[in-house]
C-alpha positions in Angstrom: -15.8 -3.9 0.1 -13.5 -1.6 1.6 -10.9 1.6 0.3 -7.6 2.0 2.4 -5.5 5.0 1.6 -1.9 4.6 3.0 0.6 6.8 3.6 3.5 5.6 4.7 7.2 7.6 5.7 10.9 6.8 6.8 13.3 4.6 4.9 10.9 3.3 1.8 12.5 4.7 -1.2 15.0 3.0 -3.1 14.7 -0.1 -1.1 11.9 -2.1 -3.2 9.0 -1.0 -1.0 6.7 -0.5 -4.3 7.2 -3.9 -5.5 6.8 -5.1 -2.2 3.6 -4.0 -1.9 2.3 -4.9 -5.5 3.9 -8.4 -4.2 1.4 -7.7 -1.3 -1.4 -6.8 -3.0 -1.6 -9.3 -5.8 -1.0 -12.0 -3.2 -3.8 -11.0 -0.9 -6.2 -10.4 -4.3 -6.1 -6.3 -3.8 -6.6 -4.0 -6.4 -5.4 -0.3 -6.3 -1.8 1.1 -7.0 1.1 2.7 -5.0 3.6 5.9 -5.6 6.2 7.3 -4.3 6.6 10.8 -3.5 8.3 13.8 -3.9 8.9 14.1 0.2 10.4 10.5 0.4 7.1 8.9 1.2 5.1 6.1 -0.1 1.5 6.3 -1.1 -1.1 3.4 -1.6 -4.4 3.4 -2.1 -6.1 -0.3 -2.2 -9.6 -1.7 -2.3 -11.0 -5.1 -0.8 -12.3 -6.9 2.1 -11.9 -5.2 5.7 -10.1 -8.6 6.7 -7.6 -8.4 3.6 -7.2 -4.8 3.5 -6.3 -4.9 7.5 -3.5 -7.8 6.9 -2.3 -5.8 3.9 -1.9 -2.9 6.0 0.3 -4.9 8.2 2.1 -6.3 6.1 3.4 -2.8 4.5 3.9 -1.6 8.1 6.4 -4.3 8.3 7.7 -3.8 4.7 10.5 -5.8 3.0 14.1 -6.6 4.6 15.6 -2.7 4.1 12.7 -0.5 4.3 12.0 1.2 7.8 8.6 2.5 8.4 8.7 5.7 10.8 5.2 6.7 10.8 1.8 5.8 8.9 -1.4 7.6 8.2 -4.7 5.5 7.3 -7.7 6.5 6.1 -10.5 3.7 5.3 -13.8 4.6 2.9 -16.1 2.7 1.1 -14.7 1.3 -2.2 -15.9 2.0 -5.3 -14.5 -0.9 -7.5 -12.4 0.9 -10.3 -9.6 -0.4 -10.2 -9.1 -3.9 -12.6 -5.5 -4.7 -10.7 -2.8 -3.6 -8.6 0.1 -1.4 -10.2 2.8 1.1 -9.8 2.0 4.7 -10.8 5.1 7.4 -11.4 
């Protein structure tokens, strides 16, 4: 089991781009939880398989039908299996 952070920027506020991504994540089997920012930016951080985590990670590069992603930052670490679900934190 793997941990992705992701950090995502451009046009992903205001355009369901959290609930994309909890659609995502709980369709994939993910745990973890995503935030937006202060800046305009998105954050996730999500644990699973390298497999699952890598076609997550596409899939929120894509991101839903209004959401633009500009620019990405990844960072992958070992997971350490405390998270019970996939949710939306303020």
């Amino acid at each position: 089991m793997q941990r992705i952070a992701i950090h995502v920027s451009g046009r992903v506020q205001g355009v369901g781009y959290r609930a994309f991504v909890v659609r995502q994540a709980e369709e994939l089997g993910i745990k973890g939880w995503t935030r937006n920012l202060a800046n305009g930016d998105v954050q996730t951080l999500a644990e699973g398989n390298k497999e699952t985590l890598e076609q997550f990670l596409s899939r929120l590069l894509e991101g839903p039908r209004y959401a633009e992603v500009m620019r990405h930052n990844t960072l992958y670490s070992e997971a350490t299996g405390e998270f019970t679900g996939f949710s939306i934190r303020s």
